[in-house]
C-alpha positions as CSV (number, residue, x, y, z in Angstrom):
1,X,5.8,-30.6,17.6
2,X,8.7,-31.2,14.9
3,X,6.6,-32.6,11.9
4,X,9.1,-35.6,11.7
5,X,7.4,-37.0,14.8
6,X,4.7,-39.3,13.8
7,X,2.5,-41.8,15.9
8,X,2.5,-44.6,13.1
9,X,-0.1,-47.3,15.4
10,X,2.0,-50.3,13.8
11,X,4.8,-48.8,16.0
12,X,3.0,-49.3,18.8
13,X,2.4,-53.0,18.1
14,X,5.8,-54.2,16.5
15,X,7.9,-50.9,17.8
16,X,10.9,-51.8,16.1
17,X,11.6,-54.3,18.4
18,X,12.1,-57.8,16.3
19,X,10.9,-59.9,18.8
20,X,7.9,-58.0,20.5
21,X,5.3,-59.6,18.7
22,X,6.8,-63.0,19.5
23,X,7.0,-61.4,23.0
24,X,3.4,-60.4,23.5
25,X,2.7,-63.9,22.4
26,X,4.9,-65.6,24.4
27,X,5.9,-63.9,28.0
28,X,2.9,-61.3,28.9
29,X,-0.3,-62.6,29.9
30,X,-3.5,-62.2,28.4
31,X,-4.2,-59.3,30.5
32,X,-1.1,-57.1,29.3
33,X,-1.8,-58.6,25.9
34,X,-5.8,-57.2,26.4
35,X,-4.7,-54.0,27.6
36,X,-2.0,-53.1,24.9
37,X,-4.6,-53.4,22.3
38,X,-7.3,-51.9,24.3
39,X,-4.6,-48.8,24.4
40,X,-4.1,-49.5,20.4
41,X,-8.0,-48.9,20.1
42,X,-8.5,-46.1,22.6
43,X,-5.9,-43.8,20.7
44,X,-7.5,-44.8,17.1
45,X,-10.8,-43.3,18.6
46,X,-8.6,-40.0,19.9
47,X,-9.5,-41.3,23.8
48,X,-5.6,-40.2,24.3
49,X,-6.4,-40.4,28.2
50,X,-7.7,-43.3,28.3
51,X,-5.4,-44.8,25.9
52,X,-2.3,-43.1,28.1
53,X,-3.6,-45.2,31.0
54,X,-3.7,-48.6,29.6
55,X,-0.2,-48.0,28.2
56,X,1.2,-47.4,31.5
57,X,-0.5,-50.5,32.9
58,X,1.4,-52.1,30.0
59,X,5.0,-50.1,31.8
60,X,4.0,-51.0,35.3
61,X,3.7,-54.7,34.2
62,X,7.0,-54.8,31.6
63,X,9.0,-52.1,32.5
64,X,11.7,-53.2,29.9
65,X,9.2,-53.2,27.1
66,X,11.3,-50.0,24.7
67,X,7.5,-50.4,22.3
68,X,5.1,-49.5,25.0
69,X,7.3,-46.8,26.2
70,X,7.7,-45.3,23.1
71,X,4.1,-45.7,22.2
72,X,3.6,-43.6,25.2
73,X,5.8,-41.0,24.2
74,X,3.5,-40.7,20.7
75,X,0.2,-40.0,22.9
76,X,2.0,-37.6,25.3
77,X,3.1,-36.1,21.8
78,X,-0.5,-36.1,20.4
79,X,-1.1,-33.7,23.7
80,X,1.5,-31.4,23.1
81,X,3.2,-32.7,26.5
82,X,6.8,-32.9,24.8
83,X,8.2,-32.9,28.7
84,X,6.4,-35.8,29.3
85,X,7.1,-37.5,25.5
86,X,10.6,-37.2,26.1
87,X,11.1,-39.2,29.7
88,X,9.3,-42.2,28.0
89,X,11.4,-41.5,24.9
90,X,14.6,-41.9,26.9
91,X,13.4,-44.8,28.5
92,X,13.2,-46.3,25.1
93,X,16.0,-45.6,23.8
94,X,17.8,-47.0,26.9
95,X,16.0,-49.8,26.4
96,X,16.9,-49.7,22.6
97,X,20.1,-47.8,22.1
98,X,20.6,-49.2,18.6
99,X,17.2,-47.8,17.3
100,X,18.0,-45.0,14.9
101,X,14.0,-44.0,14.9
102,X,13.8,-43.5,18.9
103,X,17.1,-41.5,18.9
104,X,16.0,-39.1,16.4
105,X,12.7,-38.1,17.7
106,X,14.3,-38.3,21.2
107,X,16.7,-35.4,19.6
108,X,14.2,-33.8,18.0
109,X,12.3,-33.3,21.5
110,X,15.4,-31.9,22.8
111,X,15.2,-29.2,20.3
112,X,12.0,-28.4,20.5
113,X,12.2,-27.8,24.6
114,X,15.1,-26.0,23.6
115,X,18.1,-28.0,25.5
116,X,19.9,-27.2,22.7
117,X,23.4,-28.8,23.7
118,X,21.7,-32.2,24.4
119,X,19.8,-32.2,21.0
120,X,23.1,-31.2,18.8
121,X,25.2,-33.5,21.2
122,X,22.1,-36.8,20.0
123,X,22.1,-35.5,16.5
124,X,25.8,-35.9,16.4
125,X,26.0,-39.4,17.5
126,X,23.3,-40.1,14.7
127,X,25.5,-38.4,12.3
128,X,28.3,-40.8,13.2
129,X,26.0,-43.9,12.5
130,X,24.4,-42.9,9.4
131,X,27.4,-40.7,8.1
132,X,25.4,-39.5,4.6
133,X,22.2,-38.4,6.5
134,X,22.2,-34.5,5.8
135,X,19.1,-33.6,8.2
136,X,21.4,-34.8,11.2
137,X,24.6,-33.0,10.5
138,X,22.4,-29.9,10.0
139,X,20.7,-30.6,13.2
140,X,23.7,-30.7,15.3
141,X,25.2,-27.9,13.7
142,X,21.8,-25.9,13.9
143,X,21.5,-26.0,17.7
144,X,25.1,-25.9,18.1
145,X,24.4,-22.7,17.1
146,X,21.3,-22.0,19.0
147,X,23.7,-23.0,22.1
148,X,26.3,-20.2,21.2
149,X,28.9,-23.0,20.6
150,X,29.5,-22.0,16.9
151,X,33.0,-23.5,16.5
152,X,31.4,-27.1,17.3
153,X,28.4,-26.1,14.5
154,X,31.4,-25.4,12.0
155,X,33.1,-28.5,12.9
156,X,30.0,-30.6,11.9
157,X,29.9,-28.6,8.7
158,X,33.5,-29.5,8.2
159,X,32.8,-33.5,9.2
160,X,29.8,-33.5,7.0
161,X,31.6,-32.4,4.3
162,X,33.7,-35.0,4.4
163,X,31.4,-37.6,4.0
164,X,28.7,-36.0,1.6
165,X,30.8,-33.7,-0.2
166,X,31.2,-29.6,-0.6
167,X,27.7,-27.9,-2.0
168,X,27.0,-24.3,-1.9
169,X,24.2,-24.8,0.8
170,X,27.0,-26.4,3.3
171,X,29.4,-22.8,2.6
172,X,26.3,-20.5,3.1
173,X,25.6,-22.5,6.2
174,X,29.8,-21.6,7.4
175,X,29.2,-17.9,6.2
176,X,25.9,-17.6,8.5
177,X,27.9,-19.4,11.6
178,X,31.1,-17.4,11.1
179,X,28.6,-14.1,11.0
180,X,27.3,-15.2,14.0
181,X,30.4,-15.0,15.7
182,X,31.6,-11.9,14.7
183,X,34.3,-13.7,12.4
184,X,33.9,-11.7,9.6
185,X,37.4,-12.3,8.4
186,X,36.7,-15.9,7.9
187,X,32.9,-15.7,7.0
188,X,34.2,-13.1,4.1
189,X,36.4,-15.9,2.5
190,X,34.1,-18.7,3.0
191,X,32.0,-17.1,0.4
192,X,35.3,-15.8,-1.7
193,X,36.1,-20.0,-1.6
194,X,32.7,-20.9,-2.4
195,X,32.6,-18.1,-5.6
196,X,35.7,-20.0,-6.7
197,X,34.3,-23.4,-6.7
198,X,30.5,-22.3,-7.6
199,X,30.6,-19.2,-9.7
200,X,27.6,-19.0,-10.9
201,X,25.8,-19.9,-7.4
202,X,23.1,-16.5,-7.0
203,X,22.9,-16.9,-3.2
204,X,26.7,-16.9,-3.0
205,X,27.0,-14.0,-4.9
206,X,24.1,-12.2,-3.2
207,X,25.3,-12.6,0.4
208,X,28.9,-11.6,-1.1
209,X,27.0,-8.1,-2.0
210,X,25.6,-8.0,0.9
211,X,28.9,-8.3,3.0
212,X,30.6,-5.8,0.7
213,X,27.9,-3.2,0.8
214,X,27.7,-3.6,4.6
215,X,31.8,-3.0,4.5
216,X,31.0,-0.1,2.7
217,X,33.2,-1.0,-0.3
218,X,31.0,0.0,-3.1
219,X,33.3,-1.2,-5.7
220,X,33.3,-4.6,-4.8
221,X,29.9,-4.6,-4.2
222,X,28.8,-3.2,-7.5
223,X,31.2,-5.6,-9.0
224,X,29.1,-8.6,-7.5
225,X,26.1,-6.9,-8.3
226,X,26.7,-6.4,-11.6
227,X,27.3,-10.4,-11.2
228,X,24.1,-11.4,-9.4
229,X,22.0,-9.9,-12.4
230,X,24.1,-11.5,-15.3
231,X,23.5,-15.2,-13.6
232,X,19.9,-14.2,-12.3
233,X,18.5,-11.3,-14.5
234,X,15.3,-12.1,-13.4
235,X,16.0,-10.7,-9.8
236,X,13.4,-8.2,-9.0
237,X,15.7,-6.9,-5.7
238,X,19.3,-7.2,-7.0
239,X,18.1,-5.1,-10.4
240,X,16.2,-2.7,-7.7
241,X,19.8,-2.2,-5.8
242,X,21.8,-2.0,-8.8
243,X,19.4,0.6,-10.6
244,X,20.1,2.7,-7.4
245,X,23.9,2.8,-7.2
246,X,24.0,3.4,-11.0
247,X,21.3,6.3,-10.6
248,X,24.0,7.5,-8.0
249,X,27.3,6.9,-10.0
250,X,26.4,8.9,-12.7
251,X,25.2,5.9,-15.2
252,X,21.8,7.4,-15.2
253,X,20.3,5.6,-18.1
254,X,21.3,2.1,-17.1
255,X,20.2,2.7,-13.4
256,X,16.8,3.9,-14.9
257,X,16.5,0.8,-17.3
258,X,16.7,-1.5,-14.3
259,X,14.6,0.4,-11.8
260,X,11.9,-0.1,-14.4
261,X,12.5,-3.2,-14.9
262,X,12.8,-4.5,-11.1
263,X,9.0,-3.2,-10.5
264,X,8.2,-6.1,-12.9
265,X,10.7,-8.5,-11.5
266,X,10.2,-11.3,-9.2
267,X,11.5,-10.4,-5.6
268,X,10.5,-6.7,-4.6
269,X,7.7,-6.5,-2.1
270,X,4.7,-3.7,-2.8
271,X,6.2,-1.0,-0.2
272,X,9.6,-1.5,-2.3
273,X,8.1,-1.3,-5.6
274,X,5.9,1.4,-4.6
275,X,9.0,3.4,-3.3
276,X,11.1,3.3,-6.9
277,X,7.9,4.0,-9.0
278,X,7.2,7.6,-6.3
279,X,11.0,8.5,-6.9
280,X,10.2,7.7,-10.5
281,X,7.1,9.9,-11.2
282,X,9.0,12.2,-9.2
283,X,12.0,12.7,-11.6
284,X,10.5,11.5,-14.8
285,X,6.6,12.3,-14.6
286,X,6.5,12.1,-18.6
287,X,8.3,9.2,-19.3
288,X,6.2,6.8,-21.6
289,X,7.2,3.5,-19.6
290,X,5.6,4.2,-16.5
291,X,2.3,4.2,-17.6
292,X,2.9,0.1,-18.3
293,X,4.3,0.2,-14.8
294,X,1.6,1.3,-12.8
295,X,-0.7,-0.2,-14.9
296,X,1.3,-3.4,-13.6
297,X,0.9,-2.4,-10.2
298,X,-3.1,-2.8,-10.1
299,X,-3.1,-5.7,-12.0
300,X,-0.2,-7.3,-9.3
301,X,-2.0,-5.8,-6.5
302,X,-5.6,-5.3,-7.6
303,X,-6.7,-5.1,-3.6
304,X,-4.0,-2.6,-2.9
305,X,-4.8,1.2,-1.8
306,X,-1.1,2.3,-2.5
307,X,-1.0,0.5,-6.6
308,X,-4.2,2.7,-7.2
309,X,-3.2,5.9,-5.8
310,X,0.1,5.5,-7.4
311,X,-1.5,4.9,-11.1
312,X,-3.9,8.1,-10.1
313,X,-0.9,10.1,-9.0
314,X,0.6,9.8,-12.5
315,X,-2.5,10.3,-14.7
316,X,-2.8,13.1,-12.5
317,X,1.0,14.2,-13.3
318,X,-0.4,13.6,-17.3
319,X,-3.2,15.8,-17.2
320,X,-5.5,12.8,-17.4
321,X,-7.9,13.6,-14.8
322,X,-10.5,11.6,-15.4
323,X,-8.2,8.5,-15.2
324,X,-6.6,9.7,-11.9
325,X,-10.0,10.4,-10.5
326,X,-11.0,6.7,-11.2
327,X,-7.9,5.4,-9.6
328,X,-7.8,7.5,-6.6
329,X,-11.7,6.2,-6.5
330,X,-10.2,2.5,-6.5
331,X,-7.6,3.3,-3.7
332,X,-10.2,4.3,-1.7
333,X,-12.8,1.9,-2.2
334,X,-9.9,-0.7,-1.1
335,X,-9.0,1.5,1.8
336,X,-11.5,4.4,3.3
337,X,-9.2,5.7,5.4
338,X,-7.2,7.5,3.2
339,X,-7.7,11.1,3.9
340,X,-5.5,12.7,1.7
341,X,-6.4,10.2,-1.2
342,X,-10.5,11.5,-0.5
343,X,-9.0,15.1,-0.6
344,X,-7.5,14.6,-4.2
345,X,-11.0,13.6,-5.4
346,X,-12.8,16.2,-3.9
347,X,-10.6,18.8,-5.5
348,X,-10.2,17.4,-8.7
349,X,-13.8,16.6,-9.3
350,X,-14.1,20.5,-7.9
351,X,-11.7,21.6,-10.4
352,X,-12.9,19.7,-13.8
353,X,-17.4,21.3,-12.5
354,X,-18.2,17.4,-11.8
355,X,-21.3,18.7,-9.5
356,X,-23.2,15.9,-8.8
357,X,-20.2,13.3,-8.3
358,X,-18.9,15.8,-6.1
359,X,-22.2,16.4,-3.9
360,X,-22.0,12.6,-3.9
361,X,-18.0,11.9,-3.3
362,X,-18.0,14.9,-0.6
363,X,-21.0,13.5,1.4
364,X,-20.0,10.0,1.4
365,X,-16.0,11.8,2.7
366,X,-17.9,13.9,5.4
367,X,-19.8,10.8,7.3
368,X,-16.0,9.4,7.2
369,X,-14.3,12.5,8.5
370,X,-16.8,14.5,10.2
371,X,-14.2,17.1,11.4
372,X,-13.0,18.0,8.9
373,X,-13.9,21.1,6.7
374,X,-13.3,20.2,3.1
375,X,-15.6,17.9,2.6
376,X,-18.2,19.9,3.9
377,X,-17.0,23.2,1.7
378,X,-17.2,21.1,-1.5
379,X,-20.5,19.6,-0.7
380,X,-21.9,23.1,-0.4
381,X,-19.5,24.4,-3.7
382,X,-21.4,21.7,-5.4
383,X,-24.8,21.9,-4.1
384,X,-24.7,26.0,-5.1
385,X,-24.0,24.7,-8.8
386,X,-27.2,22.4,-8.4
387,X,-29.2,25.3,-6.9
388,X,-29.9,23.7,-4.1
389,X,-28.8,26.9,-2.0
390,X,-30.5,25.5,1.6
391,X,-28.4,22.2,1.7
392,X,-25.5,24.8,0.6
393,X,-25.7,27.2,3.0
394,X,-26.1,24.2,5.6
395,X,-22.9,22.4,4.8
396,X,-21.2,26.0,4.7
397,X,-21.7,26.8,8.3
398,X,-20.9,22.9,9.0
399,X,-17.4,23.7,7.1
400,X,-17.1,26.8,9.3
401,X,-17.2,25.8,12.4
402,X,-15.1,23.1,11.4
403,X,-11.8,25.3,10.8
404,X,-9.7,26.1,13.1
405,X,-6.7,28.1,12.0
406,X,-7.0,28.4,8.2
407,X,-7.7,32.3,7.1
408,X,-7.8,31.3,3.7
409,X,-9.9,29.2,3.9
410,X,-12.7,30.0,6.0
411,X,-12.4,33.5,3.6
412,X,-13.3,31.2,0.4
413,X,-16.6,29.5,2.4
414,X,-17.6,33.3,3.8
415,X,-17.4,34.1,0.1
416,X,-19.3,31.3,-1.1
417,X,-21.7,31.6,1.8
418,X,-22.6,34.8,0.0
419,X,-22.7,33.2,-3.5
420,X,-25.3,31.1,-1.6
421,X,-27.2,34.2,-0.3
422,X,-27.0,36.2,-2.9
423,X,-28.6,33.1,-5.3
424,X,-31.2,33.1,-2.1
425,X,-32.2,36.6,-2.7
426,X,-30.8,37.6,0.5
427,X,-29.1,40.5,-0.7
428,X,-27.8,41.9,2.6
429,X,-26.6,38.4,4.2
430,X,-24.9,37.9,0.7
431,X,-23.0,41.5,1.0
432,X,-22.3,40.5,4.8
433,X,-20.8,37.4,4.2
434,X,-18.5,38.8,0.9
435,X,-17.4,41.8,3.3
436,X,-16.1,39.0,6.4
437,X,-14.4,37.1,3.8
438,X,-12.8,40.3,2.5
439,X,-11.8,40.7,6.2
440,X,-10.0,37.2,6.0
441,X,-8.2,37.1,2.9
442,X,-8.4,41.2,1.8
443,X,-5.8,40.8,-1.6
444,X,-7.9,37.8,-2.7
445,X,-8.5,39.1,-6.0
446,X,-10.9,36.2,-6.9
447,X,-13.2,37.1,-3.9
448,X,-12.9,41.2,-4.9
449,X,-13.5,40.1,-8.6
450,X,-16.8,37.5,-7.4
451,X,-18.1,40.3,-5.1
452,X,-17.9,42.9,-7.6
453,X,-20.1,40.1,-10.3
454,X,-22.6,39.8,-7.8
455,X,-23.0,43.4,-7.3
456,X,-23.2,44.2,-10.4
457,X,-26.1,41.5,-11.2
458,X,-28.2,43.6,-8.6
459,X,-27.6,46.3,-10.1
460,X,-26.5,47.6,-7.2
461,X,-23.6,49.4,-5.3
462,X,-22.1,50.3,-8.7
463,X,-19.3,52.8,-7.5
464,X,-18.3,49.6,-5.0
465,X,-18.1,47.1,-8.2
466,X,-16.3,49.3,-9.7
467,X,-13.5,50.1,-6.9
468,X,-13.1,46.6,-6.4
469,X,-12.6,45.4,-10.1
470,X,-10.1,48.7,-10.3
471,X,-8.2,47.4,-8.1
472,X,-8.0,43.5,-9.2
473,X,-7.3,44.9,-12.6
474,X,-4.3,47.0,-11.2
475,X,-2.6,43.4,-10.4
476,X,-3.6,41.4,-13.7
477,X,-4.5,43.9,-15.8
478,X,-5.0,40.8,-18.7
479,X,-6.9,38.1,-16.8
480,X,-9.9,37.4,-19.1
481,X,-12.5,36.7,-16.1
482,X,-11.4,40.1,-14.4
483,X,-12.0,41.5,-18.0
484,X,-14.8,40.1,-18.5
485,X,-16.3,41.7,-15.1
486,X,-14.9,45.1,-16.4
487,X,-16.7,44.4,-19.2
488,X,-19.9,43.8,-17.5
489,X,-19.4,47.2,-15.4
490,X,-19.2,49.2,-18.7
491,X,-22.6,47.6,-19.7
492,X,-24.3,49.0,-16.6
493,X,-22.8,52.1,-17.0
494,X,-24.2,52.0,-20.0
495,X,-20.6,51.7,-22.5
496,X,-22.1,49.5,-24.6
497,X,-19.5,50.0,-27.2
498,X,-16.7,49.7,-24.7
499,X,-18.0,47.1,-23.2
500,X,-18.6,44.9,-26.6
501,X,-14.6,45.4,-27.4
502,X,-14.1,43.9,-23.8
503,X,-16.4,41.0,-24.4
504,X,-14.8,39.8,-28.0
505,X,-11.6,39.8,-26.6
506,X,-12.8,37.4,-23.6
507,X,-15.1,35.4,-26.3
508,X,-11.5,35.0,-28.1
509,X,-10.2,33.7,-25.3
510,X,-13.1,31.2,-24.1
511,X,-15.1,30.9,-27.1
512,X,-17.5,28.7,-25.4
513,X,-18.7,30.5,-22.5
514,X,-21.8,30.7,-22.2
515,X,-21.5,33.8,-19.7
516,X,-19.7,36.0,-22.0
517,X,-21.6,34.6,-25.0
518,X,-25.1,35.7,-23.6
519,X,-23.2,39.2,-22.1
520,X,-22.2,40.1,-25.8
521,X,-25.7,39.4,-27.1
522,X,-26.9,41.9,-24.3
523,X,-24.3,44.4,-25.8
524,X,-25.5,43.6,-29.5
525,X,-29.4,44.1,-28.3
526,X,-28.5,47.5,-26.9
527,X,-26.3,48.6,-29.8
528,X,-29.7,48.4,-31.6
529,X,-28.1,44.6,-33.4
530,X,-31.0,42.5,-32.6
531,X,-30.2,39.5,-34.9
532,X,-26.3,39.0,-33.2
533,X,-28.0,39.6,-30.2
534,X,-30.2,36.5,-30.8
535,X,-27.3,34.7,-32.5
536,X,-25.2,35.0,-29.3
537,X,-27.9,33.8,-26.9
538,X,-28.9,30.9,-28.7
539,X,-24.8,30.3,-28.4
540,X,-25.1,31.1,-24.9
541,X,-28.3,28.3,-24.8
542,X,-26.4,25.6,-26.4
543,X,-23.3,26.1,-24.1
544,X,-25.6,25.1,-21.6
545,X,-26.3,28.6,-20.0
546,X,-28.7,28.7,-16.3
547,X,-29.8,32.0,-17.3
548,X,-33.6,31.5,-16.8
549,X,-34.5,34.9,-19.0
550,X,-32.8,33.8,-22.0
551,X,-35.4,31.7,-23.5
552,X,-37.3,35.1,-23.2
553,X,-34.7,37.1,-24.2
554,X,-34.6,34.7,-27.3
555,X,-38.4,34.2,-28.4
556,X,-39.2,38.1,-27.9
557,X,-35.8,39.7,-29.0
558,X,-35.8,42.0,-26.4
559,X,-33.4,42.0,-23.3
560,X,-34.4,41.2,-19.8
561,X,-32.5,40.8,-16.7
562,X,-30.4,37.9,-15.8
563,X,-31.8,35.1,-13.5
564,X,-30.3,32.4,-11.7
């Protein structure tokens, strides 16, 4: 019910009538008197039924008592029965047409069981009696309105402006009216009136860029635009729609200037803010100012998937992966279900050899998507790298029988099913698995180049490493990892020499791996160099090498086959 409707219990004993206390005194028995305050006490204790029926015992007896009909109203009220609270408010108000309080809640009623005409038609004829109250001319006009009888709403505008004066609240109210009936001539120059008398009014100025925009005269409307921000600069949504049209009309470093500065404003809503800032990394990925901004945007919506992927989005953009890891981490901690957000972990944790947090990350993705592949394929990526080749070759076969229509990659988990075997020692299953991939994808270089390695640390099929790096090397004949395989060819043909040029060139180029490092202390050891071939596997040792005959190869200074 309307919250101006109140059961005040002194109503209900005095009920604006001046004489009903002398009149429960005087006329009603002791009886009526008895029951009235029984009904007084019943409500207080919220027994509205049995309150309700010592009322009406009070009607039956007086029928021409406005207090106790009123008072019934209130309880019906305090049930939500307005249909029932408005017959005994009529009643009083017959019985007391001069009572302003009964007439008002009697209108308000009206309104609320939406019979519209009669509750503008009783706020109306309160306007006339208390010709400065504001809540009743905007209650007739208001359902005026709802009753599709605008040109009587305007007419109460135009009456109560007479008595209380112009205001720019009473011209927005015209401009909505006029609107509503299609009038836009006259609702245009309500505003355009109201502009003149109240220039600096934002609301007038807003709704006048709204109607211009709308009109589709952009002139105008960038005029009032331009407006709205010099008397309210601190508007979030006006700079947002200004920064657009001058992004559009060429004034490019203005338009940027306020874009930025409406993400910070008051106004914008997250999904509006979040769409400036994507058009903004979009265009200007480097600019210094939106690492503030969606910096901003966590600490405005710090329970927000969409302010954390956006900050991860442009660390990522930066090259600061670690960062954009972290923030996609957030996003997803606030929202799991975020797909694409999980598959930007997994691949950057993949890309920057963060094993275990990937192990962990892609088994924690898999139980939340358990159809689909990648999580699966980097789970057994990472496990390979921690040597735990079972789990690997488990999650492997879970990834493919999880793809569907994706050559490419089903080819990459073949070939790391045969990373998996050949670590395994399963030689055979390894060559099986390299050869289906090669099926799949058969110009993937990187899977020719990672066969031809693993051949080549068996020892084995050396004509077939050698075909295969031949013809990786006839497309990028300067890749230092597809060197660095040629390079480890020539040592098992013996081309120690040759292969020595190969691997200094590579060890320019990655000075700290520790693959090439401990391959060009083989090449020393067998160019009859023992001390740089010890030099370059302690090197290979301290980059961190899993080469589980180097601490032999070290302590004995003699060379021994690699195991992993």
């Amino acid at each position: 019910m309307h919250k101006k409707i109140v059961f005040i219990v002194g109503l209900l004993a005095l009920t604006a009538c001046k004489s009903s206390k002398e009149t429960l005194q005087s006329v009603h028995s002791p009886e009526y008197i008895k029951a009235f305050h029984e009904g007084v006490r019943l409500k207080i204790n919220g027994d509205l039924d049995a309150a309700i029926d010592k009322f009406k015992f009070c009607a039956l007896k007086d029928p021409k008592d406005d207090g106790v009909q009123f008072g019934l109203a209130q309880l019906y009220l305090m049930k939500d029965d307005v249909t029932n609270a408005s017959i005994h408010t009529k009643k009083a108000v017959e019985l007391d047409p001069e009572n302003i309080h009964y007439q008002s809640e009697l209108a308000f009623m009206y309104e609320e069981l939406k019979q519209y005409e009669a509750a503008a038609l009783a706020f109306e004829k309160l306007s006339k009696k208390q010709v400065q109250n504001l809540e009743f001319y905007l209650g007739a006009a208001e359902n005026w309105a709802r009753a599709n009888k605008v040109s009587k709403a305007i007419e109460v505008l135009n009456t109560m402006e007479k008595y209380i004066g112009s205001s720019p609240e009473i011209a927005i109210q015209k401009f909505r009216l006029f609107s509503i009936a299609k009038d836009e001539k006259n609702a245009l120059q309500t505003l355009l009136d109201a502009h003149q008398k109240y220039p600096d009014d934002a609301t007038i100025i807003a709704n006048l860029v709204d109607v211009y925009m709308q009109q589709k005269k952009y002139a105008e409307g960038m005029r009032f635009l331009n407006a709205l921000v010099t008397v309210d600069p601190s508007n979030g949504l006006a700079l947002m729609m200004l920064g657009e049209m001058q992004m559009q009309t060429g004034e490019a470093s203005k338009g940027l200037a306020n874009l930025k500065t409406s993400i910070k404003s008051e106004g914008p809503n997250l999904d509006q803010r979040m769409t400036i800032l994507i058009s903004l990394l979009q265009n200007f990925p480097k600019d210094p100012d939106l690492k503030e901004l969606v910096d901003f945007m966590v600490l405005k919506y710090p329970k927000s998937a969409k302010s954390h992927s956006i900050r991860g989005d442009y660390y990522f953009k930066n090259d600061q992966l670690e960062t954009a890891i972290e923030s996609y981490k957030s996003a997803v901690e606030n929202d799991p279900n975020l797909y694409e957000i999980w598959n930007q972990i997994l691949l950057l944790e993949y890309q920057n050899k963060l094993w275990d947090i990937l192990l962990t990350d892609s088994e924690k993705c898999l139980t939340l998507y358990p159809l689909q592949p990648l999580p699966y394929f980097t789970a057994g990526i990472a496990s390979i790298q921690n040597k735990n080749y079972s789990l690997a070759e488990e999650r492997l076969k879970d990834a493919l029988n999880l793809i569907l229509s994706d050559p490419t990659l089903e080819a990459e988990v073949l070939g790391q099913l045969g990373e998996a075997n050949f670590a395994m020692g399963k030689i055979d299953e390894g060559k099986s698995y390299y050869k289906k991939a090669l099926e799949k994808q058969p110009k993937s270089l990187f899977l020719k180049n990672n066969y031809a390695y693993r051949l080549l640390l068996q020892n084995s099929e050396i004509e077939k490493a050698e075909s295969l790096i031949a013809e990786v090397l006839s497309e990028k004949p300067n890749d230092t990892w597809f060197l660095t395989t040629k390079a480890y060819l020539l040592f098992r043909k013996a081309n120690y020499s040759e292969a020595l040029v190969l691997y200094e060139e590579s060890n320019k180029a990655l000075p700290n791996d520790k693959i090439i490092l401990d391959q060009l202390g083989d090449c020393y050891f067998f160019l009859k160099d023992k001390d740089k071939a010890v030099e370059y596997w302690n090197k290979a040792k301290i980059a961190g090498s899993s080469n589980q005959s180097l601490d032999k190869k070290i302590q004995s200074k003699t060379y021994y086959e690699p195991k992993f």
